[in-house]
C-alpha positions in Angstrom: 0.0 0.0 0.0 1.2 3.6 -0.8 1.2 5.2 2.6 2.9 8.3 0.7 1.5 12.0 1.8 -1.7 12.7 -0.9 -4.5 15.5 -0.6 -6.5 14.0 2.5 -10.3 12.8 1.5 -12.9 15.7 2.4 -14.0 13.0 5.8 -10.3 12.1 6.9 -9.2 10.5 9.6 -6.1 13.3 9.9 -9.2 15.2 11.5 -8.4 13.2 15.2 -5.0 15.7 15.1 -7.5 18.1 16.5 -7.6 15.8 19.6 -3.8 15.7 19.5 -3.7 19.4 19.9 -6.5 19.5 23.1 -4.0 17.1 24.7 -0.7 18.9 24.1 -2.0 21.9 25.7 -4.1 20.8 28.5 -0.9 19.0 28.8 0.9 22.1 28.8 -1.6 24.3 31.4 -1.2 21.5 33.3 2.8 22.2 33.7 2.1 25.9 33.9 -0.2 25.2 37.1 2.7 23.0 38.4 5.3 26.4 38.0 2.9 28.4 39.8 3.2 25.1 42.3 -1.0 25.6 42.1 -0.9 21.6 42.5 -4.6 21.4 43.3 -5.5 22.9 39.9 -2.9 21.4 38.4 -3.9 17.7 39.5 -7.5 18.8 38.0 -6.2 19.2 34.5 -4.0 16.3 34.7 -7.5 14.4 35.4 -8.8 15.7 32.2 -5.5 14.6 30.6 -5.6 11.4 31.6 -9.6 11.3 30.5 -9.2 12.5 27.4 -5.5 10.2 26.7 -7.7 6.6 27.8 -10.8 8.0 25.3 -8.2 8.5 22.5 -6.5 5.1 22.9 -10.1 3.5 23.4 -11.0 4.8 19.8 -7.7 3.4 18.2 -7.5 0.6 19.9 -11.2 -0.6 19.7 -12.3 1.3 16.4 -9.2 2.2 14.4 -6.9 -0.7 15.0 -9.0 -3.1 13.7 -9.6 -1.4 10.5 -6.5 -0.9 9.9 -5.6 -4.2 10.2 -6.9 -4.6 6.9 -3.6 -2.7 5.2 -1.2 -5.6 6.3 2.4 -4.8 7.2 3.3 -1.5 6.8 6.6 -0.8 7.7 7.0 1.2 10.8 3.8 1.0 11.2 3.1 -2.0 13.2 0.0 -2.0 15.4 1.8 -3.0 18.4 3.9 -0.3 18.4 0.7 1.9 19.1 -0.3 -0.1 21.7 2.9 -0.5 23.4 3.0 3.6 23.3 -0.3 3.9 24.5 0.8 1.8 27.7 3.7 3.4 28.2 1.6 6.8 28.1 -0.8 5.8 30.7 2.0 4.1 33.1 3.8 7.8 32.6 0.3 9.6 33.7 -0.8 7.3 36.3 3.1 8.2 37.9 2.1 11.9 37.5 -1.3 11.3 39.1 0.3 9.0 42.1 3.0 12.3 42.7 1.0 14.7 43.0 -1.5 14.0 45.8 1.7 13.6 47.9 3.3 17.0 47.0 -0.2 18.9 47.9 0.6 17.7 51.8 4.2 19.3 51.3 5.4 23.1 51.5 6.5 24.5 49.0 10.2 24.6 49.8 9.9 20.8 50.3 8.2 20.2 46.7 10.7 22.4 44.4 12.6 19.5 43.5 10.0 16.9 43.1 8.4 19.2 41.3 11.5 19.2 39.1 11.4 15.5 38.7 7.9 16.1 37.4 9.2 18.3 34.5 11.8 15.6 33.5 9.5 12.9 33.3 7.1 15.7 31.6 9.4 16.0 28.7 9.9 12.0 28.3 6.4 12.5 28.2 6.0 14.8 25.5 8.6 13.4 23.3 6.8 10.2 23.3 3.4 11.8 22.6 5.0 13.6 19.5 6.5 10.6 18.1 3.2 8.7 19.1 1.4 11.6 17.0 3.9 11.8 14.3 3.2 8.1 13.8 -0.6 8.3 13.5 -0.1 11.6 11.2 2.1 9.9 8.6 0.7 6.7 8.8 -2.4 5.5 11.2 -4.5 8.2 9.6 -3.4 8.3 5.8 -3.6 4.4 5.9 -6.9 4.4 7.3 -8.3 7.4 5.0 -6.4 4.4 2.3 -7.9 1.2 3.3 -12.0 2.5 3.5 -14.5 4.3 1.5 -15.8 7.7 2.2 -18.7 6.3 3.8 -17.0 4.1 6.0 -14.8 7.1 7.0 -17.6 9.3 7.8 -19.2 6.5 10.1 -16.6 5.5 12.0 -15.0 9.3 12.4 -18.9 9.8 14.1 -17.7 6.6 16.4 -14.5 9.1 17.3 -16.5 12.3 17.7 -19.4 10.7 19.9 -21.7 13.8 21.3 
């Protein structure tokens, strides 16, 4: 199959980058309440980070996966390597959820370098999310706009986008 960049169909899958973006920066507000050490409000949009990150892999790995399948090997793109990501994801954010409790009960003299540790393991994070998301731009989602119709497209993107 010719996963090569073309012109997108008008219903493409390339339109779940949209969910990429809400992640990065609630991602990023999240670490913008952590420098203001606000760990209360930052632990609230880490919740909706998390939320959002296990609805994301849901789609792919219930809906998306599956019907992708149907392109064989493509090189690089092998569908464990998406789920192994997606694992390692969560196992990063369920860390970051564990932390933070524990650093609310600290001062704030006593969290500055935990809070440090935080940022490190917040840019292993994000490095992983943009090759994750680098993979599913120049891949997941031109394969899949590939390997179904636009009908097809437009029924499961509805799947994605449930109301």
């Amino acid at each position: 199959m010719d996963i090569s960049r073309q012109e997108p169909p008008p219903s493409s899958f390339l339109s779940l980058l949209e969910t990429h973006e809400w992640l990065d920066e609630h991602f990023l507000l999240h670490q913008e309440a952590l420098l203001a050490q606000d760990l209360l409000l930052a632990l609230q949009i880490l919740e909706k980070v998390e939320e959002g990150q296990r609805e994301h892999i849901r789609v792919e790995e219930e809906i998306l996966l599956p019907v992708y399948a149907r392109a064989g090997q493509i090189p690089g793109g092998n569908p464990e390597f998406y789920i192994n990501e997606h694992r390692k994801m969560l196992t990063i954010l369920d860390g970051f959820k564990e932390t933070l409790p524990r650093l609310i009960e600290k001062s704030p003299g006593e969290r500055r370098r935990e809070i440090i540790e935080l940022f490190d393991q917040g840019y292993w994070f994000k490095r992983l999310l943009e090759h994750h998301d680098n993979r599913e731009e120049n891949i997941l989602y031109p394969v899949l706009d590939g390997v179904t119709s636009e009908e097809e497209r437009e029924e499961l993107l509805e799947k994605c986008f449930p109301e």
